[in-house]
Structure formats: structure tokens, C-alpha cells
C-alpha positions as CSV (number, residue, x, y, z in Angstrom):
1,X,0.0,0.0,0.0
2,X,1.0,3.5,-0.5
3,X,-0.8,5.7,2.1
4,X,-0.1,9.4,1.8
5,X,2.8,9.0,-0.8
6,X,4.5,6.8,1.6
7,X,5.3,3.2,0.2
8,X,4.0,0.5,3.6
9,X,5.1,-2.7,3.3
10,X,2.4,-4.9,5.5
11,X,2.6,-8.3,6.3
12,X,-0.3,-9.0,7.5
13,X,-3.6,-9.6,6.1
14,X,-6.2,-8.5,8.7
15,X,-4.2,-5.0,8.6
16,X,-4.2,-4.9,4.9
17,X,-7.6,-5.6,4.8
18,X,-8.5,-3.4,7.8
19,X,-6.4,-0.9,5.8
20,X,-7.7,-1.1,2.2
21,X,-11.5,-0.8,3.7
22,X,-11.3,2.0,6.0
23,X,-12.8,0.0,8.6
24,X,-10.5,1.3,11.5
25,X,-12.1,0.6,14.7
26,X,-10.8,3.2,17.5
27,X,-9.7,0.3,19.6
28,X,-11.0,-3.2,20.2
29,X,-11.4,-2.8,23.8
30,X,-14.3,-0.1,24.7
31,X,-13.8,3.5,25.0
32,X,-15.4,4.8,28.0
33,X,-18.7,6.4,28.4
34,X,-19.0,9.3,25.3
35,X,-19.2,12.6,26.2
36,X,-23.0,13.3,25.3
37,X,-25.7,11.5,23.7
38,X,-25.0,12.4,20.3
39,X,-21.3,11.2,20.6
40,X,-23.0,7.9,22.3
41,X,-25.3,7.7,18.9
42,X,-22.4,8.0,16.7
43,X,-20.6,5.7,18.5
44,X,-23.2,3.1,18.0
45,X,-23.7,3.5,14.5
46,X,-20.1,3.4,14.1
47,X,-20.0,0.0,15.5
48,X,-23.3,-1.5,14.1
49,X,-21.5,-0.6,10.5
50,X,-18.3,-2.3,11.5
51,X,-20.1,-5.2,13.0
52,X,-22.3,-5.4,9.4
53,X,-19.1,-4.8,7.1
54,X,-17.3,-7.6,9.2
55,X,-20.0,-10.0,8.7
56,X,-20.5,-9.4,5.0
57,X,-16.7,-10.8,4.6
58,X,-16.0,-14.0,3.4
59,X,-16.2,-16.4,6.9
60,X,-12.4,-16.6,6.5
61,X,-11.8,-13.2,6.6
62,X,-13.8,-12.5,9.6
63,X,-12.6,-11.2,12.8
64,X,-15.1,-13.5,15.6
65,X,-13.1,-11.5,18.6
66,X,-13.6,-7.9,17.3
67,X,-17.3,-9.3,16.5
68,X,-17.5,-10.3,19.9
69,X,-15.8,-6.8,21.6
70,X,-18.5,-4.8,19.0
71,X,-21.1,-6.3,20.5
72,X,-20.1,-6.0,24.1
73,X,-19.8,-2.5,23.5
74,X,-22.8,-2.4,21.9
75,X,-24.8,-3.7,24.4
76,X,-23.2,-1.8,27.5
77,X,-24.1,1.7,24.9
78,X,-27.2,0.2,25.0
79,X,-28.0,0.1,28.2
80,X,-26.8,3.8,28.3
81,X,-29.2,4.8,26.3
């Protein structure tokens, strides 16, 4: 990949996948609670389109344990709510 003009080499392919979607979550583990409510409805849309784009992959190219984290953190957002 050549991100900002800047040949990457990456060896990896979740991160080159990750990478060439632009599905960068802010971090696998949960942030904690947002700010206000319209950061905490952001936040869930955010992961509910992450959780969707994950699951439309091939099975092999799924990530189970960042399915798994997205919904954690969905559900405690939830209960936020």
C-alpha cells in the first residue's frame, strides 16, 4: 500500500484488509462512556457498520473476537441509552 505517498510494506492480512476498507475501529477494547448523547449515537452506528461490514466478509476473513468486543460494546451503549 502507498498511504499518503509513503510506500508501507504490510505483512499482514487483517491489517491490509483493515487498511484497504477503512474499517478502523478506534480500539478493540471499549472506549469509555462518550461525552453526550449524540457522541454515544455516533458511537453506535459506528460499530453497528463495523459489525455489518465484518459479517459481509468472506467467513475466512472474519474477525469472531472484534465481532465479539462490537457487541459487548454495543450492548453496554445500550443500556446507556
Amino acid at each position: 500500500m502507498v498511504p499518503r505517498g509513503y510506500p508501507n510494506q504490510i505483512h499482514s492480512l487483517d491489517r491490509f484488509l483493515d487498511d484497504a476498507t477503512g474499517l478502523h475501529p478506534r480500539s478493540i477494547e471499549s472506549k469509555d462512556v462518550p461525552d453526550g448523547p449524540d457522541d454515544l449515537l455516533a458511537r453506535i452506528v459506528e460499530l453497528e457498520e463495523l459489525l455489518a461490514a465484518d459479517k459481509a466478509r468472506k467467513p475466512k476473513f472474519r474477525k469472531p473476537e472484534r465481532q465479539a468486543a462490537w457487541q459487548a460494546e454495543l450492548a453496554r451503549l445500550n443500556r446507556l441509552l
